[in-house]
py3Dmol code that shows the C-alpha trace and the ligand (Angstrom):
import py3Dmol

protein = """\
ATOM      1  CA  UNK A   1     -88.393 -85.217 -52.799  1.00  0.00           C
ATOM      2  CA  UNK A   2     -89.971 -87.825 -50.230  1.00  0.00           C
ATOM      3  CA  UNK A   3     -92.220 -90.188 -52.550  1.00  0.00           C
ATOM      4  CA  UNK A   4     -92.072 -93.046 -50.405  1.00  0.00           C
ATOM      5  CA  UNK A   5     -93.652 -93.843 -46.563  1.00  0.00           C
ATOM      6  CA  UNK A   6     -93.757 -97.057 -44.984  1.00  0.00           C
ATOM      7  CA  UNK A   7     -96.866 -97.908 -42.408  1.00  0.00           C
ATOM      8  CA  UNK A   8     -96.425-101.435 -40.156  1.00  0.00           C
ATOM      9  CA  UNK A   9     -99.801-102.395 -39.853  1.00  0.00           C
ATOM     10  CA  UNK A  10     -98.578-106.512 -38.838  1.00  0.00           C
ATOM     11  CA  UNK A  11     -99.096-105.734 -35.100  1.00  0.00           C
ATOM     12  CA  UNK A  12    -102.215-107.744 -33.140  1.00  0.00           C
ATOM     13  CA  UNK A  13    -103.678-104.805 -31.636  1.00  0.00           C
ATOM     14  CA  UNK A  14    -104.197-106.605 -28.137  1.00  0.00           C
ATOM     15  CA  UNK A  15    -104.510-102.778 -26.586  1.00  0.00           C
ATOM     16  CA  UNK A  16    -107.978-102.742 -28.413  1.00  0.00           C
ATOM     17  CA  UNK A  17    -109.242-106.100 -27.702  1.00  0.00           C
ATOM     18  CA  UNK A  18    -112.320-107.335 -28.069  1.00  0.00           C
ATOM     19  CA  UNK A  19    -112.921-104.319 -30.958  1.00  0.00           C
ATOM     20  CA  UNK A  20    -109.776-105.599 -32.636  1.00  0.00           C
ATOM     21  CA  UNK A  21    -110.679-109.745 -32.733  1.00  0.00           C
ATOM     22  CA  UNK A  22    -111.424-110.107 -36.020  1.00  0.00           C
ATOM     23  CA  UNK A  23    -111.037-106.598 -37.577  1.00  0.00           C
ATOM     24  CA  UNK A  24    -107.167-104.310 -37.652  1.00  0.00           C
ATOM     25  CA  UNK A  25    -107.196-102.107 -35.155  1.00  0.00           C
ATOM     26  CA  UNK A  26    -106.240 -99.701 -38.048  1.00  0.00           C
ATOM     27  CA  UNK A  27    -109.595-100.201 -39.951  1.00  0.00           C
ATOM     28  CA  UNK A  28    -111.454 -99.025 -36.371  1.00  0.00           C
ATOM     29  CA  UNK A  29    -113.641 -96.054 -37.322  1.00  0.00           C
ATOM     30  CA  UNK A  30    -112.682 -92.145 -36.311  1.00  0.00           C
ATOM     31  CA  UNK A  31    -115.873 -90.342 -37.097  1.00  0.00           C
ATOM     32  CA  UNK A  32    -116.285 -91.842 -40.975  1.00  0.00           C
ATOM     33  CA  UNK A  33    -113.624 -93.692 -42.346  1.00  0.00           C
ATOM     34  CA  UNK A  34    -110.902 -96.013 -40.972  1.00  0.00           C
ATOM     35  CA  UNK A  35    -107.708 -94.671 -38.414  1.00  0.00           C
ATOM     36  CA  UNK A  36    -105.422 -95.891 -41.850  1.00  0.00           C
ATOM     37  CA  UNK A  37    -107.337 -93.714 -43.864  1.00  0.00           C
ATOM     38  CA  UNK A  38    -106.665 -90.839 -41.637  1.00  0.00           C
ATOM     39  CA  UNK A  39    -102.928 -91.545 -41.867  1.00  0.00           C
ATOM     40  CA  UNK A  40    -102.791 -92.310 -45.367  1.00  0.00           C
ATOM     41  CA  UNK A  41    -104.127 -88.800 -45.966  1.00  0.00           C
ATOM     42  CA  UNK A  42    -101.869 -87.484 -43.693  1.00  0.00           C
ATOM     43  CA  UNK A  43     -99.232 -88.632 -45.759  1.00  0.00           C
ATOM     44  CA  UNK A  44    -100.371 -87.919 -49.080  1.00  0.00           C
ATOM     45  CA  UNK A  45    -100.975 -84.149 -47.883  1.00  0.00           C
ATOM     46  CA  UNK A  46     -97.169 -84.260 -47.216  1.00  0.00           C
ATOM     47  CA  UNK A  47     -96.324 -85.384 -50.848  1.00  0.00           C
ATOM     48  CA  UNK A  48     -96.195 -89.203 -50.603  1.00  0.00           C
ATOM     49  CA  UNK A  49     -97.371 -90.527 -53.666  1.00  0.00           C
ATOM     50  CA  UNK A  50     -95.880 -94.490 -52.854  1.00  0.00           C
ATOM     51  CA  UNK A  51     -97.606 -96.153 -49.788  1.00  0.00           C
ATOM     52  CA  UNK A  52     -95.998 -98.991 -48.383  1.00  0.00           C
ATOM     53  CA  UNK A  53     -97.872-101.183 -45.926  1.00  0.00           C
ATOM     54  CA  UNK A  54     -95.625-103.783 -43.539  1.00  0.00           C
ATOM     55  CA  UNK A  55     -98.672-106.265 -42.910  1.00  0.00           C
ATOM     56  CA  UNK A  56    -100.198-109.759 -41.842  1.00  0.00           C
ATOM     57  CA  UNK A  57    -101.925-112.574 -43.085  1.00  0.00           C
ATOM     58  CA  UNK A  58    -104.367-111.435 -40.679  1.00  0.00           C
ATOM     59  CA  UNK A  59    -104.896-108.041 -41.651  1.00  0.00           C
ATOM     60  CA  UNK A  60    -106.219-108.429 -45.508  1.00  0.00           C
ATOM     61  CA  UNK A  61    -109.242-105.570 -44.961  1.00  0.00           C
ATOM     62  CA  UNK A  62    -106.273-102.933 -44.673  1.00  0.00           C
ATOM     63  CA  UNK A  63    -105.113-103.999 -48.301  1.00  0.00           C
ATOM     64  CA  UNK A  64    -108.947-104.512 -49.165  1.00  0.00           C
ATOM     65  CA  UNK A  65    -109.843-100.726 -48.656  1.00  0.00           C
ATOM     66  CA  UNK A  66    -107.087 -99.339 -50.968  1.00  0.00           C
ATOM     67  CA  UNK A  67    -107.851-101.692 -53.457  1.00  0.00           C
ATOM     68  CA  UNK A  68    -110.825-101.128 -56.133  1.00  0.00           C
ATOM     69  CA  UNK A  69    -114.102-102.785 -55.344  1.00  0.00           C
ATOM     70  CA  UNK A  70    -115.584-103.426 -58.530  1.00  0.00           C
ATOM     71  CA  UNK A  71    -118.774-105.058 -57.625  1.00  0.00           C
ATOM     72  CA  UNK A  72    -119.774-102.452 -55.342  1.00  0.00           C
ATOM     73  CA  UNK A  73    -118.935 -99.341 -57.190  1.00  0.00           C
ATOM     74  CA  UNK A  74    -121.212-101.196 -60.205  1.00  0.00           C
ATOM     75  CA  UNK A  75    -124.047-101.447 -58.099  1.00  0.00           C
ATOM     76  CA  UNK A  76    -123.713 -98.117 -56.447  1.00  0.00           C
ATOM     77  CA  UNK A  77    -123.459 -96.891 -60.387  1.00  0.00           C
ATOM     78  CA  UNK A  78    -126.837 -98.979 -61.240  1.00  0.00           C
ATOM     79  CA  UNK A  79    -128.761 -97.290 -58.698  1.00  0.00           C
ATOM     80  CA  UNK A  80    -127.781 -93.507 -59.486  1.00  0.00           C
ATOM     81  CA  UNK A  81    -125.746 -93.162 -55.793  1.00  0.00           C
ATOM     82  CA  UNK A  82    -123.557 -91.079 -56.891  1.00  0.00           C
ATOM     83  CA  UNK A  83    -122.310 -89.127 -53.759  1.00  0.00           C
ATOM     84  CA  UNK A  84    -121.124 -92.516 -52.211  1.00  0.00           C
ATOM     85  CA  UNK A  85    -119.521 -93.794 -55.488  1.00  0.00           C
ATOM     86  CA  UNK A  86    -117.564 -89.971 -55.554  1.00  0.00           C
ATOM     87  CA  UNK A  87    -116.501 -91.167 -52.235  1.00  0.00           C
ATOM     88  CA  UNK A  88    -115.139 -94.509 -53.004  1.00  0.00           C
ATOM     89  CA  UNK A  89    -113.214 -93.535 -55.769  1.00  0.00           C
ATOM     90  CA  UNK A  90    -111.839 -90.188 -54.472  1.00  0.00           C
ATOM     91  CA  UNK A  91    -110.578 -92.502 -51.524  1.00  0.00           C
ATOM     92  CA  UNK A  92    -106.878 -92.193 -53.282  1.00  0.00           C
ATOM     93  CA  UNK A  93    -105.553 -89.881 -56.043  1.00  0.00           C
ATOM     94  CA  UNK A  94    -104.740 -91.901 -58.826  1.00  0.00           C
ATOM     95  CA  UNK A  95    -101.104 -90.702 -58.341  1.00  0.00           C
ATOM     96  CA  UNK A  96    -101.029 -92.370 -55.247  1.00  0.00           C
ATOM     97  CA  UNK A  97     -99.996 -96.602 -55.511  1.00  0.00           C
ATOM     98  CA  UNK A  98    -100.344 -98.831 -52.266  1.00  0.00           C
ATOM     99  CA  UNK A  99     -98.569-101.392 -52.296  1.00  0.00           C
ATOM    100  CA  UNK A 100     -97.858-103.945 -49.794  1.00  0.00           C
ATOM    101  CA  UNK A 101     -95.024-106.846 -48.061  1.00  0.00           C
ATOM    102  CA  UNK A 102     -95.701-109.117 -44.899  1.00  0.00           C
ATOM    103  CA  UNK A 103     -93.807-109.432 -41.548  1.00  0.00           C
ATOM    104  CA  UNK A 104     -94.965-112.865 -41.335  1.00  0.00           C
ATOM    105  CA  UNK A 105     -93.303-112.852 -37.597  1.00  0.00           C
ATOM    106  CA  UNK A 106     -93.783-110.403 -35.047  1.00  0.00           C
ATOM    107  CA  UNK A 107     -90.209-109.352 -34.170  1.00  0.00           C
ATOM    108  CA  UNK A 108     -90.481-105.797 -33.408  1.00  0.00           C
ATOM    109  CA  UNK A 109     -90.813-102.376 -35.307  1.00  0.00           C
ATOM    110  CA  UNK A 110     -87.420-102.260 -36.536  1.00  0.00           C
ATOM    111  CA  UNK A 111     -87.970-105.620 -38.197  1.00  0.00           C
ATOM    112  CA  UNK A 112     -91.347-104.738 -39.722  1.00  0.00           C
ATOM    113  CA  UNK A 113     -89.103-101.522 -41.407  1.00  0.00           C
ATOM    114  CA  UNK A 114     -86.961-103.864 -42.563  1.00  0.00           C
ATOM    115  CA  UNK A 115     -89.437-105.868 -44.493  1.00  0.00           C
ATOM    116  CA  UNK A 116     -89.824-103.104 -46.612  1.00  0.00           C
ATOM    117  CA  UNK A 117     -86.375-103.030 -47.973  1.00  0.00           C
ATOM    118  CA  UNK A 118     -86.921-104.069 -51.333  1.00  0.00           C
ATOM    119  CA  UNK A 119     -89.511-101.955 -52.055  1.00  0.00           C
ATOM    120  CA  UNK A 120     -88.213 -98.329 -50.736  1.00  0.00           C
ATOM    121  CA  UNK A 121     -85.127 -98.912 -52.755  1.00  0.00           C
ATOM    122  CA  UNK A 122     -82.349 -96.926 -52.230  1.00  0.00           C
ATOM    123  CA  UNK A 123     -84.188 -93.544 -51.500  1.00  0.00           C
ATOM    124  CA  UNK A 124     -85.386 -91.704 -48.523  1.00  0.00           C
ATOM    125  CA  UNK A 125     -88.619 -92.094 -47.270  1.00  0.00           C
ATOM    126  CA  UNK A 126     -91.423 -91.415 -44.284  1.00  0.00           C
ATOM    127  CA  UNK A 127     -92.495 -93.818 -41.551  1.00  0.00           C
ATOM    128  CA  UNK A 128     -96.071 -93.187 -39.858  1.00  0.00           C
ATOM    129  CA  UNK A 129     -96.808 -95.304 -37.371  1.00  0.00           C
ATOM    130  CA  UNK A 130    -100.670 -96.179 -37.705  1.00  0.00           C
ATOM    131  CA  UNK A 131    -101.714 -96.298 -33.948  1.00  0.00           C
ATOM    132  CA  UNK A 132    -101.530 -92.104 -33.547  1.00  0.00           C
ATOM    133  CA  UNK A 133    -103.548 -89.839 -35.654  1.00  0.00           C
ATOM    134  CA  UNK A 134    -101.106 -85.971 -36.493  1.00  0.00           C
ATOM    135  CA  UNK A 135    -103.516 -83.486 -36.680  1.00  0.00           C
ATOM    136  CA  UNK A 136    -102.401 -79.879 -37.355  1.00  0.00           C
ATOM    137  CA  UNK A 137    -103.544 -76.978 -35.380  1.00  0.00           C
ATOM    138  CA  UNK A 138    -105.886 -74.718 -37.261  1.00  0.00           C
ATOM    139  CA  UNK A 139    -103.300 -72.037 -37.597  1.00  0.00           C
ATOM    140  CA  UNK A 140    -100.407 -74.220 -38.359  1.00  0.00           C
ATOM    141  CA  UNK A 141     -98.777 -73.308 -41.575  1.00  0.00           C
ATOM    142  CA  UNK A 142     -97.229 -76.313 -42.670  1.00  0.00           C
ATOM    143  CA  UNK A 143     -98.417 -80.112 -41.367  1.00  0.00           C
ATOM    144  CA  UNK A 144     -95.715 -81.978 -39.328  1.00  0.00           C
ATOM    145  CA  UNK A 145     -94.584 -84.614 -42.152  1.00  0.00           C
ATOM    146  CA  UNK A 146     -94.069 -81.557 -44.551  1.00  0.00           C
ATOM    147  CA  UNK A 147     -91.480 -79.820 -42.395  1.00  0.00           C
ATOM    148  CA  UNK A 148     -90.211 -83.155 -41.685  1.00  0.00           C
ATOM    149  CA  UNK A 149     -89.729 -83.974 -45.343  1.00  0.00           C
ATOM    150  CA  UNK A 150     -87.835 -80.614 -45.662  1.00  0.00           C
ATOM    151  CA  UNK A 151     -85.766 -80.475 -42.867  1.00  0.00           C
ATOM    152  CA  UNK A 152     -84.479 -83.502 -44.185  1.00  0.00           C
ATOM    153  CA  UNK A 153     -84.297 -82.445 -48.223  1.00  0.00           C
ATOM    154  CA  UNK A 154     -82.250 -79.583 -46.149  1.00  0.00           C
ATOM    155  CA  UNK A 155     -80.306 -81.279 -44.105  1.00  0.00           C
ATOM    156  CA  UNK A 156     -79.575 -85.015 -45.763  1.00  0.00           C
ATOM    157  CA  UNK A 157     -80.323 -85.921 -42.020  1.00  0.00           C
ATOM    158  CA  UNK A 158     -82.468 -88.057 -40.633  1.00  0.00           C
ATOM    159  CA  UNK A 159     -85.565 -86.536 -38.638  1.00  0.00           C
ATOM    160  CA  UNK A 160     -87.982 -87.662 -36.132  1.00  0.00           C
ATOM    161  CA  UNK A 161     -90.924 -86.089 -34.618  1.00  0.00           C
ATOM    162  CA  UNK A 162     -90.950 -85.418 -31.128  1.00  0.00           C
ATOM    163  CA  UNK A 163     -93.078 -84.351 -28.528  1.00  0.00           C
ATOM    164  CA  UNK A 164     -92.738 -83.651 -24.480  1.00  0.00           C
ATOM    165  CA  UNK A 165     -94.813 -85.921 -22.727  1.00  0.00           C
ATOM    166  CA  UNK A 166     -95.355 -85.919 -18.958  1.00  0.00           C
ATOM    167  CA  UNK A 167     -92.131 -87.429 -16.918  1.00  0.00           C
ATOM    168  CA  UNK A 168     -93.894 -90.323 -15.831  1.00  0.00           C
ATOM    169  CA  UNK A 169     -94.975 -91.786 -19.097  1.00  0.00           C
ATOM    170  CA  UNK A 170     -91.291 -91.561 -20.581  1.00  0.00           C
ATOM    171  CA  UNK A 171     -90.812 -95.183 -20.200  1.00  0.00           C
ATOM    172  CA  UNK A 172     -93.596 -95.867 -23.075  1.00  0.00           C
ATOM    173  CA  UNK A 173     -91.888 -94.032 -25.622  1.00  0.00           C
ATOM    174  CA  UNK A 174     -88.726 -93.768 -27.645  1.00  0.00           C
ATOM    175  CA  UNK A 175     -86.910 -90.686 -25.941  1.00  0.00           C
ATOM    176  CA  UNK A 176     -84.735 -88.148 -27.387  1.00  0.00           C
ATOM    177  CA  UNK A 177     -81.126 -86.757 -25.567  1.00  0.00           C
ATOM    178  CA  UNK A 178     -80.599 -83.292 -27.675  1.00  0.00           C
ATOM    179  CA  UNK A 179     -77.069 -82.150 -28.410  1.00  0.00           C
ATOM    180  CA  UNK A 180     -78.160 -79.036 -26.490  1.00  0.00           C
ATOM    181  CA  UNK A 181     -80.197 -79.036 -23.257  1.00  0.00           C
ATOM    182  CA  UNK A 182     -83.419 -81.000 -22.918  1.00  0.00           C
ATOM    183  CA  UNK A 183     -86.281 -78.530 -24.187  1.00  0.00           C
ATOM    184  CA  UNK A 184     -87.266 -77.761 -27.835  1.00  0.00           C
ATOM    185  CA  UNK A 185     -90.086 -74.917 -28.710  1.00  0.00           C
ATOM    186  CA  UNK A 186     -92.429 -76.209 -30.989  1.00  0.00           C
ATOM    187  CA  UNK A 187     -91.482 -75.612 -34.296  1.00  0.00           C
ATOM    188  CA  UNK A 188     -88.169 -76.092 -33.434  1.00  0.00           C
ATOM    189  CA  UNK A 189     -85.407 -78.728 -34.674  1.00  0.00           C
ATOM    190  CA  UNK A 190     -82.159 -79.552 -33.183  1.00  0.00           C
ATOM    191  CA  UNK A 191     -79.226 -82.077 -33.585  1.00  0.00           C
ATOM    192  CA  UNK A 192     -79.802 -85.934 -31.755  1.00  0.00           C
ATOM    193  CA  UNK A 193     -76.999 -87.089 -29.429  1.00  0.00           C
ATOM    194  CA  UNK A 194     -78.754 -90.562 -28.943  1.00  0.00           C
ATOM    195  CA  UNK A 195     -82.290 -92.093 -28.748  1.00  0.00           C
ATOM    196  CA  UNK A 196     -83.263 -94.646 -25.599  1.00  0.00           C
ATOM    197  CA  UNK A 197     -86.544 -97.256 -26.280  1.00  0.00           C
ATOM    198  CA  UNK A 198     -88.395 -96.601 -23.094  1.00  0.00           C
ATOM    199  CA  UNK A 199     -86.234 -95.451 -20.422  1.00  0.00           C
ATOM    200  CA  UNK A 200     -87.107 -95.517 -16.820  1.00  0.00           C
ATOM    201  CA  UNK A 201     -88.169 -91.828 -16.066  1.00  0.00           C
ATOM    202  CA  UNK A 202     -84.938 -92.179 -13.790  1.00  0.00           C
ATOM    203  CA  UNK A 203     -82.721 -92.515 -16.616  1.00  0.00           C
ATOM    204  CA  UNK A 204     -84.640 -90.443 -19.717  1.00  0.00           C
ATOM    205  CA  UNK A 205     -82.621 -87.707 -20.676  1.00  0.00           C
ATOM    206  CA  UNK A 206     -85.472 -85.406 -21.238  1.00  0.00           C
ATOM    207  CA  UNK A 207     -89.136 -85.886 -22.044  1.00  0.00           C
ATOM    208  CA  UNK A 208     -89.225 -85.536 -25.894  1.00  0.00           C
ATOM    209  CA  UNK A 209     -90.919 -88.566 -26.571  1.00  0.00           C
ATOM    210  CA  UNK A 210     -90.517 -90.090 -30.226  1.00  0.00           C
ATOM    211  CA  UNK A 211     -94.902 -89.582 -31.362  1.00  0.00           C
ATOM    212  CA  UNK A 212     -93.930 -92.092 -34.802  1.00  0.00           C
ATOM    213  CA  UNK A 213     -93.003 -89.918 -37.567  1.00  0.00           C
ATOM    214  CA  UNK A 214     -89.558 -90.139 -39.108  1.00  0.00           C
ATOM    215  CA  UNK A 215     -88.344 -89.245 -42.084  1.00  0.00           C
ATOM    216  CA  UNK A 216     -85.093 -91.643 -42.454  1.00  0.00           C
ATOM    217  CA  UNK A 217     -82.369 -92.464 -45.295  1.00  0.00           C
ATOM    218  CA  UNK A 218     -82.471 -95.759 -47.121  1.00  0.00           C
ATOM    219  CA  UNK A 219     -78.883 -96.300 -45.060  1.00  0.00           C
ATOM    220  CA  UNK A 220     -81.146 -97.502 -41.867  1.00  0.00           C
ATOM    221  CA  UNK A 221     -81.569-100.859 -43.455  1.00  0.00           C
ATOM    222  CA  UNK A 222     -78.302-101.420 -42.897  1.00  0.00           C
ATOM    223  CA  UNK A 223     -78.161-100.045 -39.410  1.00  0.00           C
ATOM    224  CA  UNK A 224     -81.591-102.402 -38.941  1.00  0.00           C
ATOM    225  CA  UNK A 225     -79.634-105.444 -40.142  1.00  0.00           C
ATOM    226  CA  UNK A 226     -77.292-104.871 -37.132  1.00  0.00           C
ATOM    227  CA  UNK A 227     -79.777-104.520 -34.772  1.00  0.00           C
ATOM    228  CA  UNK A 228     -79.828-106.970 -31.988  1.00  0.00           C
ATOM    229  CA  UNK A 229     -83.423-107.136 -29.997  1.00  0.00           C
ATOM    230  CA  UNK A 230     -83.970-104.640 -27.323  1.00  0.00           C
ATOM    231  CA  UNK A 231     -86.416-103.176 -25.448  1.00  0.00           C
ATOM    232  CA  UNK A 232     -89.022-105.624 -24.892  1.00  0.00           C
ATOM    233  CA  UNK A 233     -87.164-108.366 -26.792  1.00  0.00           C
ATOM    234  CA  UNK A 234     -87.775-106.947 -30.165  1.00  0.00           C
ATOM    235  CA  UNK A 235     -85.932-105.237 -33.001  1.00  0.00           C
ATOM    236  CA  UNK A 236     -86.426-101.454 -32.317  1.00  0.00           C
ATOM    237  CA  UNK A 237     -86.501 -99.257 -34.933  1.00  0.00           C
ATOM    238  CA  UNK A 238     -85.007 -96.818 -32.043  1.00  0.00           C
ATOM    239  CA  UNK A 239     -81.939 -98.789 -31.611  1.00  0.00           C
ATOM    240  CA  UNK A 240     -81.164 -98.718 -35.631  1.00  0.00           C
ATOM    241  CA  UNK A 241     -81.784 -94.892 -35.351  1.00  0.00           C
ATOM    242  CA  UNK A 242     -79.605 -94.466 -32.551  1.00  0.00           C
ATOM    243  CA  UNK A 243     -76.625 -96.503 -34.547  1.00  0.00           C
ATOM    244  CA  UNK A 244     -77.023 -94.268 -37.515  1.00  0.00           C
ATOM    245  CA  UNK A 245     -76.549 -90.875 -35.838  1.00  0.00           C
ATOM    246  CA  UNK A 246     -73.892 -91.410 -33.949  1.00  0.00           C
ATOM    247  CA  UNK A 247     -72.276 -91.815 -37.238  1.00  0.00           C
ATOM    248  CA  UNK A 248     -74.078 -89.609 -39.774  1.00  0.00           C
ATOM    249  CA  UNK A 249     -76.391 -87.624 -37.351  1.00  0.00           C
ATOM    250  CA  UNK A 250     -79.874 -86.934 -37.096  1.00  0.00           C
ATOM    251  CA  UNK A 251     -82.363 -84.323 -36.153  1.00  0.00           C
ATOM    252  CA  UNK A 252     -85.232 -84.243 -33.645  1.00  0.00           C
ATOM    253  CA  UNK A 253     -87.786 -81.990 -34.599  1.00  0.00           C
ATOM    254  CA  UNK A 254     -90.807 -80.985 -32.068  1.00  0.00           C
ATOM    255  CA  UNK A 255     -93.997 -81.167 -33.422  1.00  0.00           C
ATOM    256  CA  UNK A 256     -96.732 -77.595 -33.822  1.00  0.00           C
ATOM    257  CA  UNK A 257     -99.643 -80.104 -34.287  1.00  0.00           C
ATOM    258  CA  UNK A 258    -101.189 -82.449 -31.714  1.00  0.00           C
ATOM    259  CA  UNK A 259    -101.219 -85.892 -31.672  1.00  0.00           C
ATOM    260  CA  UNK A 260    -103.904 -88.924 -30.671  1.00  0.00           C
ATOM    261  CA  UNK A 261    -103.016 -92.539 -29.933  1.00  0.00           C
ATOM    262  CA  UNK A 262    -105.649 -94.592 -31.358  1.00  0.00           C
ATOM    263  CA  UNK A 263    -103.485 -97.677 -29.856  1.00  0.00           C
ATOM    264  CA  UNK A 264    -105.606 -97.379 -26.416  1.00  0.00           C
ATOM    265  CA  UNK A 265    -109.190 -97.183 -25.577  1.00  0.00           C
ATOM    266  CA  UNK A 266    -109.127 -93.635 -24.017  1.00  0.00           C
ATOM    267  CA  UNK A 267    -106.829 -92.102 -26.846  1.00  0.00           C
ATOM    268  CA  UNK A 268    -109.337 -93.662 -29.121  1.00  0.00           C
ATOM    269  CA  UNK A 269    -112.258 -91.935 -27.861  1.00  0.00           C
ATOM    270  CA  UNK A 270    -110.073 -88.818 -27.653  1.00  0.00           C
ATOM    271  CA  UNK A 271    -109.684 -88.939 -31.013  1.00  0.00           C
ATOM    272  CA  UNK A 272    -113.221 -89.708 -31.942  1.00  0.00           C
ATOM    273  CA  UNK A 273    -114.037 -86.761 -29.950  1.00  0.00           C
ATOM    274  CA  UNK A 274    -111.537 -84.072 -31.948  1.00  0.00           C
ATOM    275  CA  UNK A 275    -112.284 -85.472 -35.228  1.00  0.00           C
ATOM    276  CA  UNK A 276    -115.704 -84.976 -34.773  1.00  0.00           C
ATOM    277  CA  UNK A 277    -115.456 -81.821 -33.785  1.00  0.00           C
ATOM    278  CA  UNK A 278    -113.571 -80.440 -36.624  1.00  0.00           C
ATOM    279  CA  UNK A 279    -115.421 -82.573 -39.218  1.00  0.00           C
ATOM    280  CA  UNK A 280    -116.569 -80.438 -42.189  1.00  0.00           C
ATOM    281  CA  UNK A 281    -119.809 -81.789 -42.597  1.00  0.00           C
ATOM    282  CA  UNK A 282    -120.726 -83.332 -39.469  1.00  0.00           C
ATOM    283  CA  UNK A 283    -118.616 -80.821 -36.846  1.00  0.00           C
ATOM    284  CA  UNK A 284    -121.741 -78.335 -36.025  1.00  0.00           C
ATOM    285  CA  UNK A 285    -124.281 -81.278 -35.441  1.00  0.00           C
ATOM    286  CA  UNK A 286    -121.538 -83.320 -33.403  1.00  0.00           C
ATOM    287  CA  UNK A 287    -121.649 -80.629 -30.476  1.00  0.00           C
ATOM    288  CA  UNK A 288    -125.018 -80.107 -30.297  1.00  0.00           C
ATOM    289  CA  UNK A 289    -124.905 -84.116 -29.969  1.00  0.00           C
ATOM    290  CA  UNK A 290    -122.467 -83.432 -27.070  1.00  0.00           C
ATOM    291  CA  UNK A 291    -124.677 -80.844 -25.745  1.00  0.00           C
ATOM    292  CA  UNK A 292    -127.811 -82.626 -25.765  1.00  0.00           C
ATOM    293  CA  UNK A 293    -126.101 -86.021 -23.824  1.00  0.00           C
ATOM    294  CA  UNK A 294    -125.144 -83.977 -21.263  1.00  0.00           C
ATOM    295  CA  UNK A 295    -128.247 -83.072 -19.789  1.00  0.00           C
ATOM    296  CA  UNK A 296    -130.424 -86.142 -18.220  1.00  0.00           C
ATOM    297  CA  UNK A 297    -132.023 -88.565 -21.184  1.00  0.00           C
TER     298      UNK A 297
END
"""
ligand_1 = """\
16
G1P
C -93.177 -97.275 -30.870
C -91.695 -96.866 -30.914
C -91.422 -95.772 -29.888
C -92.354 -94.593 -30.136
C -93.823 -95.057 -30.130
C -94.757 -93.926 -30.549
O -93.431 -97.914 -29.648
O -90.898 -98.018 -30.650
O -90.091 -95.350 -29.980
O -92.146 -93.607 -29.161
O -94.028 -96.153 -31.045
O -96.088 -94.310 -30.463
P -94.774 -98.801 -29.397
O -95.880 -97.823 -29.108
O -95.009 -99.580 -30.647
O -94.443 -99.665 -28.217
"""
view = py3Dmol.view(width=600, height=400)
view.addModel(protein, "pdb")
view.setStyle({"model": 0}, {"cartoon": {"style": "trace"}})
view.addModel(ligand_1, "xyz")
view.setStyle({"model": 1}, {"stick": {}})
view.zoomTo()
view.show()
């Protein structure tokens, strides 16, 4: 079972600038609640019930919204609003814990995993990275970080999300070689031969494109101790991974669902646009919204 899932939130979200000055670009709204929020959920749908956030002195309102607000949830109490104090406190099961460790320096991805070392223990666990929002297709039968989580209880091998992305964008992404060919139907998992940190498209072996969910054994720390900067200067996550299959192997799984990077202005909007759209409550009004803007005001 997958308990654990580790989410860096330390990075300075300069992509997002000037929306991201003096708030985390994870606590940006997507139609009603924060881009973390989204992700947490995302996780805890998959079974996580330990959340581990890799953060920064700068970043507090991230540990802030997890956390209890007393004074609020008394005054929302006083005054009878009781559909926003439901809200507040159905914001995590209380089988869920957050807890959360600092990468004081920014030296990469693979060093923000690291940082979480002592907490994940000797276990396997999940990595979302916060910047892209999973959604599953309406007729998707299991969510992305569930078959993830049981490929690997399966297997004992490490997995990672992929996706094809268009040829010229491969050198923005962690890229996948597959043991066999260099296409993958979605739904469909095979074994890694190696992982490259943003190739030229000259040199990517295909265009699977690493979308930042991984399900990895607690044996990456090791690999991540070893890890020399790369790409970038930093210490990639995608270099560790790359050491630890070409001695205990890994999987590459591509992805049924779709995915939205929140990390950049359009992707943001994209994503305000589909959650909106498929929002419970606010869905039907949204598109007549969209409707109505797009004749003259
Ligand atoms: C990171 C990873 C990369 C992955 C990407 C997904 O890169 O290093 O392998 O493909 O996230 O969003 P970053 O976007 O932080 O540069």
């Amino acid at each position: 079972m997958i308990r654990k899932a580790v989410l860096p939130v330390a990075g300075l979200g300069t992509r997002c600038l000037p929306a991201s000055k003096a708030i985390p670009k994870e606590m940006m709204t997507v139609v009603d609640r924060p881009v973390i929020q989204w992700v947490v959920e995302e996780a805890i749908a998959s079974g996580i019930t330990e959340i581990i956030l890799v953060t920064h002195s700068a970043k507090k309102a991230i540990e802030d919204h997890f956390d209890v607000h007393y004074e609020l949830e008394t005054e929302l109490e006083k005054r009878g609003k009781t559909d926003a104090l439901k809200a507040l406190r159905e914001l995590l099961p209380d089988s869920v814990r957050v807890i959360s460790v600092r990468q004081g320096r920014a030296l990469g991805l693979g060093h923000a995993i690291l940082c979480a070392k002592a907490v994940v223990g000797d276990e396997p666990f999940a990595v979302l990275l916060p910047d892209v929002l999973v959604a599953a297709e309406k007729d998707q039968p299991q969510a992305d970080l569930k078959q993830l989580c049981a490929r690997y209880e399966g297997s004992g091998k490490a997995q990672i999300l992929v996706d094809a992305v268009p040829t010229d964008q491969v050198d923005q992404y962690g890229i996948a070689e597959l043991m066999q060919g260099c296409e993958l139907a979605r739904g469909e998992g095979i074994g890694l031969r190696s992982v490259i940190e943003k190739p030229s498209p000259a040199l990517a072996p295909s265009n699977l494109a690493v979308v930042g969910r991984y399900v990895l054994p607690a044996e990456i720390f090791s690999y991540l101790e070893k890890t020399r900067p790369g790409a970038g200067n930093e210490i990639q996550l995608t270099d560790a991974l790359d050491a630890l299959l070409q001695s205990k192997g890994a999987e590459a799984y591509c992805m049924q669902g779709r995915t939205y990077d929140c990390g950049n202005k359009l992707g943001y909007l994209r994503a305000t646009l589909a959650y909106a759209r498929d929002h419970a409550e606010l869905g039907d009004g949204f598109m007549r919204l969209l409707d109505e803007i797009q004749r003259p005001l």
